[in-house]
N, C-alpha and C positions, 0 to 999 in steps of 0.2 A: 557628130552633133548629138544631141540629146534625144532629137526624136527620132532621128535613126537606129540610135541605140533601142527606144522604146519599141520603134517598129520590127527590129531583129529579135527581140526577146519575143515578139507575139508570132513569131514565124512567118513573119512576113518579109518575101525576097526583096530587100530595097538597097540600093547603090548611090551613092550621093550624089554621081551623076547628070542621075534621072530626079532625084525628086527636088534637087533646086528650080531647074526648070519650069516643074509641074506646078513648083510653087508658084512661082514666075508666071504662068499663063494661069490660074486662077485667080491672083490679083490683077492682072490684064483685063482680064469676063467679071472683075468687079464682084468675083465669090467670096475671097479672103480680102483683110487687110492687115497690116501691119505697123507696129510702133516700135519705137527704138529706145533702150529703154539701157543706162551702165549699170556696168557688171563689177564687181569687186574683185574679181581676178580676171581683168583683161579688159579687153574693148568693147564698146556697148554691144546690145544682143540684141537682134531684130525678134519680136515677138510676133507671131500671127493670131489672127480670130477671125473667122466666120461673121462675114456681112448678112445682111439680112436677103438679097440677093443670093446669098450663099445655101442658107438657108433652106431658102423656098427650093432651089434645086436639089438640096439633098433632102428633101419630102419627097421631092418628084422623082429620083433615085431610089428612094428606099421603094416605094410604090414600085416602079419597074421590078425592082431582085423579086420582092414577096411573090409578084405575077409569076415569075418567073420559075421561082423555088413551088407555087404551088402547082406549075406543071411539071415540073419536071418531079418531082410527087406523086401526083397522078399519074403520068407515063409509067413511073417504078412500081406502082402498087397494080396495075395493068398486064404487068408480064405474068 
């Protein structure tokens, strides 16, 4: 698929696997949703976007890494 394509060009390990699923349970928790939407070569394409549910979680995410990146920062500049 396309976004797995996008995600292997950015180095990032992903298997198709795993991330239908993934996808699968963040529409479940009402994070993502999806439209279905025909394609001109082929069969319609399920589109995803970010609810606002979504959202608000990946503010609460980014908040967690930044905590986190600025100790582990600090720990490194400590040695």
């Amino acid at each position: 698929s396309d976004m797995i394509k996008k995600l292997k060009e950015k180095e990032l390990i992903v298997v198709e696997g795993t991330m239908y699923p993934l996808l699968n349970r963040l529409k479940n928790d009402e994070l993502l949703g999806y439209n279905w939407k025909e394609s001109s070569s082929g069969p319609p394409r399920k589109y995803y976007f970010i609810t606002e549910k979504g959202k608000e979680f990946l503010k609460e995410l980014q908040k967690t890494w930044n905590n986190l990146k600025n100790v582990v920062e600090s720990i490194s500049e400590n040695k």
